[in-house]
C-alpha positions as CSV (number, residue, x, y, z in Angstrom):
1,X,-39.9,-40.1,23.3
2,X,-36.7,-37.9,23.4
3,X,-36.7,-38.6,19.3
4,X,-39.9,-37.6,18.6
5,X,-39.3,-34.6,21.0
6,X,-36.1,-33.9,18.9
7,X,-38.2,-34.4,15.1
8,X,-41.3,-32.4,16.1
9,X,-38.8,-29.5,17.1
10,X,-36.0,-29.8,14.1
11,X,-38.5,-30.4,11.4
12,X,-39.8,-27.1,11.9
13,X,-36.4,-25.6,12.6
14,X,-35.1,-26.9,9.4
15,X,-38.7,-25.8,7.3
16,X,-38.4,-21.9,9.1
17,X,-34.7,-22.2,8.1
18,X,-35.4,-22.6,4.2
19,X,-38.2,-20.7,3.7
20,X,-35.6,-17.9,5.4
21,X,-33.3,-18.5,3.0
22,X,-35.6,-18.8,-0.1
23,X,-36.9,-15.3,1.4
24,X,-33.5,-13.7,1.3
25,X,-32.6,-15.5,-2.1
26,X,-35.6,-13.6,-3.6
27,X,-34.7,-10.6,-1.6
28,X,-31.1,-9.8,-3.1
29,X,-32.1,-11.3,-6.7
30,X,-35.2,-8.5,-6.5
31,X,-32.0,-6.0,-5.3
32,X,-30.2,-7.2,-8.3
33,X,-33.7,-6.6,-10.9
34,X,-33.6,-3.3,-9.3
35,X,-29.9,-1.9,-9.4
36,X,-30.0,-3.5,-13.3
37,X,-33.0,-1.8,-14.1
38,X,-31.4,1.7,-12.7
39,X,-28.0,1.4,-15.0
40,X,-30.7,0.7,-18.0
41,X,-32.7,4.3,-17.5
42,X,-29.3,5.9,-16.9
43,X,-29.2,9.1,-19.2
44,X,-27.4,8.9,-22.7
45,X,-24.3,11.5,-23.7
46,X,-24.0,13.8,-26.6
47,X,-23.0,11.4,-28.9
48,X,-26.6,9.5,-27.9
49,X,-24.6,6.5,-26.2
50,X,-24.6,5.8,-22.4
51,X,-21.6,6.2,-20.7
52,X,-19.6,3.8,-19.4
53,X,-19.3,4.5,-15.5
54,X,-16.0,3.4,-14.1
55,X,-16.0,3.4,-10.3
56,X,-12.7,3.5,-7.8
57,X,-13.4,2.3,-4.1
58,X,-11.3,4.5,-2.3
59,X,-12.5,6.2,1.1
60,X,-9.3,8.1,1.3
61,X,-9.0,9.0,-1.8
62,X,-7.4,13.1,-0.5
63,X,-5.0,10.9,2.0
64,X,-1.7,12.3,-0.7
65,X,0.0,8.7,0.0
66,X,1.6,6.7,-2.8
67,X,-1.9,4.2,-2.9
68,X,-3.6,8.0,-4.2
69,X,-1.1,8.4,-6.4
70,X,-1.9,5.3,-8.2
71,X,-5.7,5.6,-8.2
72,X,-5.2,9.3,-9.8
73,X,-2.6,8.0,-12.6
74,X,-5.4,5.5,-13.1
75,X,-8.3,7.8,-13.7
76,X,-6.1,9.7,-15.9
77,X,-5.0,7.0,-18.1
78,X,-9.0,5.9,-18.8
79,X,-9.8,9.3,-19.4
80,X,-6.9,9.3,-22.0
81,X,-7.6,5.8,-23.4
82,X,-11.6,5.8,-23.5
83,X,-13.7,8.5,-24.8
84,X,-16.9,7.1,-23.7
85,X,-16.0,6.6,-19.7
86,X,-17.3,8.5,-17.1
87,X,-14.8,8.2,-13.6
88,X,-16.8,7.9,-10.5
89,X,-14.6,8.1,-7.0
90,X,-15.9,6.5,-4.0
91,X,-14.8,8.6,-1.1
92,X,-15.7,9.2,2.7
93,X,-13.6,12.7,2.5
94,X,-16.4,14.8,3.3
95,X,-14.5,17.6,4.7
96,X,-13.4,18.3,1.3
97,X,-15.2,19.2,-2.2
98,X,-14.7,17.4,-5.2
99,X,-12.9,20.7,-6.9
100,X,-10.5,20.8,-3.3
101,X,-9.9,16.6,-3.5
102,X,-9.2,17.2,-7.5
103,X,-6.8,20.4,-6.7
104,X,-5.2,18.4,-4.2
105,X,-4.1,15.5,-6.5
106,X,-2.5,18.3,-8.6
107,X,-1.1,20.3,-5.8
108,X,0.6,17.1,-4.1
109,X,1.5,14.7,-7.7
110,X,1.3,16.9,-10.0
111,X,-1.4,14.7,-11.6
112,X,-4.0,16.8,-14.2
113,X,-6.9,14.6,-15.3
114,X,-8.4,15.2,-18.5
115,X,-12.0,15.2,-17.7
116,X,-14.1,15.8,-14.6
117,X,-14.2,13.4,-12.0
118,X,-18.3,12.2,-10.5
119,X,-17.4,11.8,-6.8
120,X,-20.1,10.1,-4.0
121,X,-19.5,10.8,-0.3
122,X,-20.1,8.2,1.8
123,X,-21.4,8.8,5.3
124,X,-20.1,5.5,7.0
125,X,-16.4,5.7,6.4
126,X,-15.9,5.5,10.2
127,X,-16.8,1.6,9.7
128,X,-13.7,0.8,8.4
129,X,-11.4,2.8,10.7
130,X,-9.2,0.0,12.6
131,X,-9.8,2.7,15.8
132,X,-13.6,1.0,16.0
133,X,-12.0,-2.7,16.4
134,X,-9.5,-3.2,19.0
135,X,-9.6,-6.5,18.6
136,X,-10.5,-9.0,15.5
137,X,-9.4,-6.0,13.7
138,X,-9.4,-7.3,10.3
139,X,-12.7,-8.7,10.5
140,X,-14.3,-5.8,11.4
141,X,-12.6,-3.7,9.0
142,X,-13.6,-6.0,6.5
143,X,-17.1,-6.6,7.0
144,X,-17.4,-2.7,7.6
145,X,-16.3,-2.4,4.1
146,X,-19.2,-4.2,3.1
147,X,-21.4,-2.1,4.9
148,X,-19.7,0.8,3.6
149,X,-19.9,-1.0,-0.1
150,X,-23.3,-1.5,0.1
151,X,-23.9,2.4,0.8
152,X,-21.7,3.2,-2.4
153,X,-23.8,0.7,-4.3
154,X,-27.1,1.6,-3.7
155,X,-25.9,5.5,-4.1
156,X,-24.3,4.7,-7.6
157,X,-24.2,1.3,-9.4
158,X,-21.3,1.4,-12.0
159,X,-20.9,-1.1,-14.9
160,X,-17.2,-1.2,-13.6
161,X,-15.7,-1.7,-10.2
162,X,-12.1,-1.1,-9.0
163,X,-11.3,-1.5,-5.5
164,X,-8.3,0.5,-5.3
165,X,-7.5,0.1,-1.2
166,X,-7.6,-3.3,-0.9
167,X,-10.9,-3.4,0.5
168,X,-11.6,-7.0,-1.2
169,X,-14.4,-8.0,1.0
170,X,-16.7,-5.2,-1.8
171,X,-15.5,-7.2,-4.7
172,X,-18.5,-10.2,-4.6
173,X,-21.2,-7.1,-3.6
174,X,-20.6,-5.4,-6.8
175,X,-19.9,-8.7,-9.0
176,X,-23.0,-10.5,-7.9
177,X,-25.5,-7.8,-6.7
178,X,-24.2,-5.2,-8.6
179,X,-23.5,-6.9,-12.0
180,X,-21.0,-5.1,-12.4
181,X,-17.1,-6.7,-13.8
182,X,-15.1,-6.6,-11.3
183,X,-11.1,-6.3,-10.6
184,X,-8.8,-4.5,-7.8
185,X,-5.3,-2.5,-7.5
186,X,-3.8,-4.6,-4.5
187,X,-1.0,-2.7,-2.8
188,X,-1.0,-5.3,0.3
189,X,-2.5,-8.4,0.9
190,X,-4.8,-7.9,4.0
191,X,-3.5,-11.5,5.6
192,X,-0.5,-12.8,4.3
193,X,1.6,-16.0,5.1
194,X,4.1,-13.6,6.7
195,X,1.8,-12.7,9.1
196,X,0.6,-16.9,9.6
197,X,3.7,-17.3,10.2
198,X,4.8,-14.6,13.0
199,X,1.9,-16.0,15.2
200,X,2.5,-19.8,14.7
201,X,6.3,-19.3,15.3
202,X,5.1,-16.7,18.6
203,X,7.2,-13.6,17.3
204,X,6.4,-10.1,19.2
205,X,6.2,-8.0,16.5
206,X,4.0,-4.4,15.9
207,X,1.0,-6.5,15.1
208,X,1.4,-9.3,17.2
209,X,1.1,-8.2,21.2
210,X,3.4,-9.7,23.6
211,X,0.7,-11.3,25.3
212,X,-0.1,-13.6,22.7
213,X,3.1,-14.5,22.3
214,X,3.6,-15.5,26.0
215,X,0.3,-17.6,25.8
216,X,0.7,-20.9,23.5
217,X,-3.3,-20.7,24.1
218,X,-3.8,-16.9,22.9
219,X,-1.4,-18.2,19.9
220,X,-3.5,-21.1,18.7
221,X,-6.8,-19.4,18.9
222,X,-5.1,-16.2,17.0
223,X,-4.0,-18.8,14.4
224,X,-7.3,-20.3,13.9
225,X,-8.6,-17.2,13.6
226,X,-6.0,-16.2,10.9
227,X,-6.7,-19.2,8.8
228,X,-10.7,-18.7,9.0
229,X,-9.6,-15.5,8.0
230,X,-7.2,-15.9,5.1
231,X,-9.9,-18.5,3.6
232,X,-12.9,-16.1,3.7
233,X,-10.3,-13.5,1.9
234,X,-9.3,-16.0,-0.3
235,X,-12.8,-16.9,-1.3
236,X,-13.7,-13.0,-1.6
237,X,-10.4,-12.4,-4.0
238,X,-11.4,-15.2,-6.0
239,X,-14.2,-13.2,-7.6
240,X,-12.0,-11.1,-9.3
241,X,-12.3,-10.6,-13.2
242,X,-8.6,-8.9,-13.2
243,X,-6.1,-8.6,-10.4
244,X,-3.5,-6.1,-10.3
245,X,-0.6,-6.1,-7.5
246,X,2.0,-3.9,-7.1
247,X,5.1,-6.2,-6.1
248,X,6.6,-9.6,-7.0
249,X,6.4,-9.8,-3.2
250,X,2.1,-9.2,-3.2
251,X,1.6,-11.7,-6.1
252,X,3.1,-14.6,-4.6
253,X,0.9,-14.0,-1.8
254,X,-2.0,-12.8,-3.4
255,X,-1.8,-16.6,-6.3
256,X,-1.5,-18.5,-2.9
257,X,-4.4,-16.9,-1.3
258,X,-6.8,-15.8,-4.3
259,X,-5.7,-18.7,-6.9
260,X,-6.5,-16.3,-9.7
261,X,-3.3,-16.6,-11.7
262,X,-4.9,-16.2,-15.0
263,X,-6.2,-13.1,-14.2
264,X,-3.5,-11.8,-11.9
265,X,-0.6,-9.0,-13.1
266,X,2.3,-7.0,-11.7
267,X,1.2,-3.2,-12.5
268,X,4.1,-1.4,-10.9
269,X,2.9,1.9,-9.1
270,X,3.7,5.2,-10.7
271,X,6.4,6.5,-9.0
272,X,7.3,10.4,-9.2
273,X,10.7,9.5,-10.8
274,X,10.9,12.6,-13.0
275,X,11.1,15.0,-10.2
276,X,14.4,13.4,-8.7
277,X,16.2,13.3,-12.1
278,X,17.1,16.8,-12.3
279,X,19.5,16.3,-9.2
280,X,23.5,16.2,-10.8
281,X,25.1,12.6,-10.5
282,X,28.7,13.8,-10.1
283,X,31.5,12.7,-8.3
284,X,31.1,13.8,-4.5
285,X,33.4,16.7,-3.9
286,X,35.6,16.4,-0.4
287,X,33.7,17.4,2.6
288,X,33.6,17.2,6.1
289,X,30.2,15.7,6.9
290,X,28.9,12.7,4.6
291,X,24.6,12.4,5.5
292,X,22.8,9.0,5.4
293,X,19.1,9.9,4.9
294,X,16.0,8.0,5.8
295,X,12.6,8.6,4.2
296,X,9.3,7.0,5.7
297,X,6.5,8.1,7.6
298,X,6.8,7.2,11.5
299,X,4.8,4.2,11.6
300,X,5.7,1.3,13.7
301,X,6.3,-1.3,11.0
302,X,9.0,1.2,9.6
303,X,11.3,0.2,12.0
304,X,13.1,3.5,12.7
305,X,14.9,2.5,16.2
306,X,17.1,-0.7,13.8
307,X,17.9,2.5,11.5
308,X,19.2,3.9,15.4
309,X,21.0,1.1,16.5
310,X,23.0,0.2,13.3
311,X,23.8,4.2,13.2
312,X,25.2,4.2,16.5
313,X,26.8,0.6,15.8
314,X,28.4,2.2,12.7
315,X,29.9,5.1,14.9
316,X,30.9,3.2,17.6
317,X,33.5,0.9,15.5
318,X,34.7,4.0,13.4
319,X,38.2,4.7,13.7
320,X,39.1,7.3,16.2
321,X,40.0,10.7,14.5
322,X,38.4,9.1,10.9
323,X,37.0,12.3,8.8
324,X,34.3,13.0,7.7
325,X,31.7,12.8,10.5
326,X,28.7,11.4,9.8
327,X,24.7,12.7,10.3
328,X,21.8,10.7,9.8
329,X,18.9,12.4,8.9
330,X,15.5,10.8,9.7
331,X,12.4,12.4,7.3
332,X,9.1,11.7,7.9
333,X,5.7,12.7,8.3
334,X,3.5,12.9,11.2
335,X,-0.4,11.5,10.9
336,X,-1.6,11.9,14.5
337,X,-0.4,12.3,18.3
338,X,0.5,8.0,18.5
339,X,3.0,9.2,15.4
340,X,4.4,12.5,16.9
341,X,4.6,10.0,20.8
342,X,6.9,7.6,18.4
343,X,9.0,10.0,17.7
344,X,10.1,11.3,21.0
345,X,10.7,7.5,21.5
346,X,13.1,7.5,18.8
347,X,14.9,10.6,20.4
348,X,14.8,9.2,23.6
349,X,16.7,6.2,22.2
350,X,18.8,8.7,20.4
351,X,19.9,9.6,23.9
352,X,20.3,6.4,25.6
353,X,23.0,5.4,22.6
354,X,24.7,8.8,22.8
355,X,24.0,10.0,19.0
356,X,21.5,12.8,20.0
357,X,23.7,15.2,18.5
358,X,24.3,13.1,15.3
359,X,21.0,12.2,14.2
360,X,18.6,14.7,13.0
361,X,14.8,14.5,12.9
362,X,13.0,16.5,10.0
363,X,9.2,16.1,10.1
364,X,6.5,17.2,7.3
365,X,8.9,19.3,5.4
366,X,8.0,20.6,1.9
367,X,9.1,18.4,-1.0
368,X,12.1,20.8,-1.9
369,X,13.9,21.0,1.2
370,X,13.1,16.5,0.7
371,X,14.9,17.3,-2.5
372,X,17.7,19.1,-1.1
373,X,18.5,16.3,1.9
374,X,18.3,13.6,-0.6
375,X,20.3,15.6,-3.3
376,X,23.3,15.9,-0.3
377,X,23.3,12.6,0.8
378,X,25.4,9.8,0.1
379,X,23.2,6.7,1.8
380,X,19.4,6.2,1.5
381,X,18.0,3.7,4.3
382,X,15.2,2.1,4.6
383,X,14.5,-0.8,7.2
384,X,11.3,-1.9,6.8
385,X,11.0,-5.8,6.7
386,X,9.0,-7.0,4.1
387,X,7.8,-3.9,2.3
388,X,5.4,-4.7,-0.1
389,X,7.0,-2.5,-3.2
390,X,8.7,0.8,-1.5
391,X,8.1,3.7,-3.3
392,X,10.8,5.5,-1.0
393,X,12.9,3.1,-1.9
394,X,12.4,4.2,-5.6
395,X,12.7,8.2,-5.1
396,X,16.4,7.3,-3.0
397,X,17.5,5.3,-6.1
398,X,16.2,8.5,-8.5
399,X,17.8,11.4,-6.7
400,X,21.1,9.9,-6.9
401,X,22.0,8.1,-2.9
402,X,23.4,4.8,-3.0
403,X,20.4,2.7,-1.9
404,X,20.7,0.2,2.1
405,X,17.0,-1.1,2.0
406,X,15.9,-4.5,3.8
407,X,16.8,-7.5,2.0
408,X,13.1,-8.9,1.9
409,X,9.6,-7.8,-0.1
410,X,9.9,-5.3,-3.3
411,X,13.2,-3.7,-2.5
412,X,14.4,-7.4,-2.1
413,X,12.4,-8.6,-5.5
414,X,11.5,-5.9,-7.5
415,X,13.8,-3.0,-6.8
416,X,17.1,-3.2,-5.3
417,X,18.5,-6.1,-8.2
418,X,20.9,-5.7,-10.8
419,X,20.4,-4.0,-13.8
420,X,21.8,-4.5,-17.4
421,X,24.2,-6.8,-14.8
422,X,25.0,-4.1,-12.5
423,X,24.5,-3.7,-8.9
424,X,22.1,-0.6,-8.5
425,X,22.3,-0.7,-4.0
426,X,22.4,-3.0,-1.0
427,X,20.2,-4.9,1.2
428,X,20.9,-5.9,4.9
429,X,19.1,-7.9,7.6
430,X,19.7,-6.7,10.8
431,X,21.7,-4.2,13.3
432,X,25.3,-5.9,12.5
433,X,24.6,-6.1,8.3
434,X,23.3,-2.8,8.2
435,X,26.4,-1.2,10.3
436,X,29.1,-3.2,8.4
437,X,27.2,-2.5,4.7
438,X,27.0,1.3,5.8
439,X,31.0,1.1,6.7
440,X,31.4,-1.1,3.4
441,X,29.9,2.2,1.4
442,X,31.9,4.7,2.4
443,X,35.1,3.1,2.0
444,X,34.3,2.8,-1.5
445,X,36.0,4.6,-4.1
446,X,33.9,8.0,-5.0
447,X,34.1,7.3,-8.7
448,X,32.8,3.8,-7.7
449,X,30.0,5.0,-5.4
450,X,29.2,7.3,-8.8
451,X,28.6,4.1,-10.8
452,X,26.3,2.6,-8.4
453,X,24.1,5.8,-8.4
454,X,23.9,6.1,-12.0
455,X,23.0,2.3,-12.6
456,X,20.8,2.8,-9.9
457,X,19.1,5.8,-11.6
458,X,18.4,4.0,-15.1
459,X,17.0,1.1,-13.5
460,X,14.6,3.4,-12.1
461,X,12.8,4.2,-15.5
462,X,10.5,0.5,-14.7
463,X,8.4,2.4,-12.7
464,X,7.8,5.7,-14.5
465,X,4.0,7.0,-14.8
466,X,4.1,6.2,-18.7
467,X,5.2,2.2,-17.8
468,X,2.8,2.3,-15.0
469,X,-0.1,3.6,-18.2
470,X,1.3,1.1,-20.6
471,X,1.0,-2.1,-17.9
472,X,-2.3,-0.6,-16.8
473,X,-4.3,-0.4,-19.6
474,X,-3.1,-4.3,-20.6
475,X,-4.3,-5.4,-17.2
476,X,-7.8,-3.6,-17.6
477,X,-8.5,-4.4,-21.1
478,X,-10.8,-7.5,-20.6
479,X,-13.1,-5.8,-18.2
480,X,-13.7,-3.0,-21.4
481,X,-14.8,-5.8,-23.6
């Protein structure tokens, strides 16, 4: 009886189930007919052919970071390269106009594109803020992407589509529904094996609560939902027709998770090089104060209170009486009131070592007086563990400072490594290494400190806008044919 009970309701279950699914199988291939059939009556140009519409996914496209500095060097190159391309821009920027967002790119990078840009404002950016999901925050973002995906689709279906934020989750939407070729610009993978590994091991870290850590229960369910995660963003990757990443450091994750090699390239991003290399490289002249300058905006992940601690370490073990003195200068910018809160942290730790009076705090300053404090110094730090390329990193080793990055990620892989077999800066680890490699620095020769800066300089010229072009256009070519 209880079979029969158990038949006469799953038979029906299973029947209401398929004809659901057959439903919503004719549904999206109708949506598919449809979005076709609205690229085919798409106007012709002058010259009588239609034009090929290149679209960039990038809801903060007027952010000014180093990830918009990339996706305007990108529209500029395929307005350079292709005649027949039109260059449509994503965006949830509504408090700006296209002219203002176009203005700004030249205004901040100095970037002037050829042709003009078609931009569509989306109303449902707010879905992928990570503000929304306190928790299972990269799910939500993620499927709010495709929400948000969906809203750029139906308002524009291109015949190319570039995901340029690393919102990868949009990729099968446009590939599938969109018929569209697909490929992506990935600065940093979403989920990483890093970040498997900091919650299996139980590290308290920025983006792993102390909590969780304490709990072997809270641990195992975060890892299992990690893993679910990581194989749905694998799967999603996987759609790719090209794949471009920014680092050594993103490919290795992004073959393990995607398993796209064919199809996968380092693009290095453009870095703005060619404004640092008017700064003299000559011998340091005698002076009484010798700067160490840091360069990062104050984020937790930056890891500004190790840049602290191995400062005041540093001063500590100096001899007593040793000239010059020593300033470190800590330049960054400001997003919100969390940022401008971690700040007065940092000063408050400033106090409890007893370097308040040695360590300066510079915060949104215009690019020249940047220029000026990098152009004075004779150390650039940076401390971030596992930075996927490090554009700072980049402008240090351009203006001229002898480079202390974090021996892990790009400055580890990409960046920080000999060149025509000479050493170009230094990596450390923690509090101790970075103290000791500062001290090993200045009791270098100056001459010697000279040749570091210039090899440092001409190794720079990898990641120049016209390499960035060059490796760009190869990595984009099949989606053109």
């Amino acid at each position: 009886a209880c079979f029969r009970l158990l038949c006469s309701l799953l038979l029906p279950a299973l029947f209401l189930s398929g004809i659901l699914c057959i439903c919503l199988v004719v549904l999206l291939w109708g949506v598919r007919l449809w979005i076709r059939r609205k690229k085919q009556l798409r106007s012709a140009g002058r010259d009588g052919k239609r034009p090929l519409l290149v679209a960039f996914f990038h809801p903060y496209c007027n952010a000014g970071g180093g990830g918009e500095r990339v996706l305007w060097c990108a529209i500029r190159t395929l307005q350079k390269k292709y005649r027949n391309v039109t260059c449509v821009v994503y965006t949830g920027d509504r408090d700006a106009t296209g002219e203002e967002i176009v203005e700004g790119a030249f205004r901040r990078f100095n970037i002037k594109l050829i042709h003009p840009v078609k931009f569509v404002f989306l109303e449902k950016r707010f879905l992928v803020e990570a503000s929304l999901y306190p928790h299972f925050t990269l799910l939500g973002q993620s499927l709010g992407s495709v929400f948000l995906g969906w809203e750029a689709l139906l308002k524009c279906a291109p015949d190319i589509y570039i995901d340029s934020m690393g919102y990868a989750f949009t990729i099968p939407l446009f590939k599938y529904l969109g018929g569209c070729r697909v490929g992506c610009y990935v600065h940093y993978p979403t989920i990483s094996t890093d970040m498997l590994s900091v919650v299996r091991n139980q590290d308290t870290r920025f983006n792993n609560a102390a909590f969780i850590t304490s709990s072997p229960l809270f641990s195992k369910f975060k890892l299992v939902y990690y893993y679910f995660f990581a194989f749905m963003y694998g799967l999603v990757g996987s759609c790719s027709d090209v794949v471009m990443v920014n680092s050594s450091w993103t490919l290795n994750h992004i073959l393990s998770l995607w398993r796209v090699g064919a199809c996968t390239s380092i693009v290095y991003p453009p870095c703005d090089v060619q404004a640092f290399l008017d700064i003299p490289l000559e011998v340091e002249k005698s002076t009484s104060e010798y700067s160490i300058v840091s360069v990062s905006q104050f984020r937790p992940e930056k890891d500004h209170p190790l840049q602290i601690r191995a400062f005041a370490k540093l001063l500590k073990e100096k001899r007593v009486g040793q000239q010059p003195s020593l300033k470190l200068i800590l330049i960054g910018g400001c997003r919100n009131q969390q940022d401008e809160e971690r700040v007065n942290n940092l000063k408050r730790l400033c106090e409890e070592l007893g370097v308040s009076d040695d360590v300066v705090f510079r915060i949104n300053i215009p690019f020249e007086e940047l220029k000026r404090h990098l152009a004075e110094a004779t150390i650039g730090l940076h401390t971030m563990w596992n930075e996927h390329f490090g554009i700072g990193v980049v402008e240090c080793m351009a203006a001229g400072t002898v480079i202390l990055a974090h021996n892990s990620g790009g400055p580890k892989l990409d960046i920080v490594v000999r060149h025509e077999g000479c050493v170009t800066g230094f990596l450390a680890e923690d509090e101790d290494s970075y103290a000791e490699t500062m001290a090993y620095i200045f009791s270098l020769p100056p001459e010697k400190r000279l040749e570091i800066r210039e090899s440092a300089r001409r190794s720079v010229h990898r990641f120049s806008d016209q390499h960035f072009e060059d490796t760009f256009l190869l990595s984009v070519e099949p989606l053109f044919k």
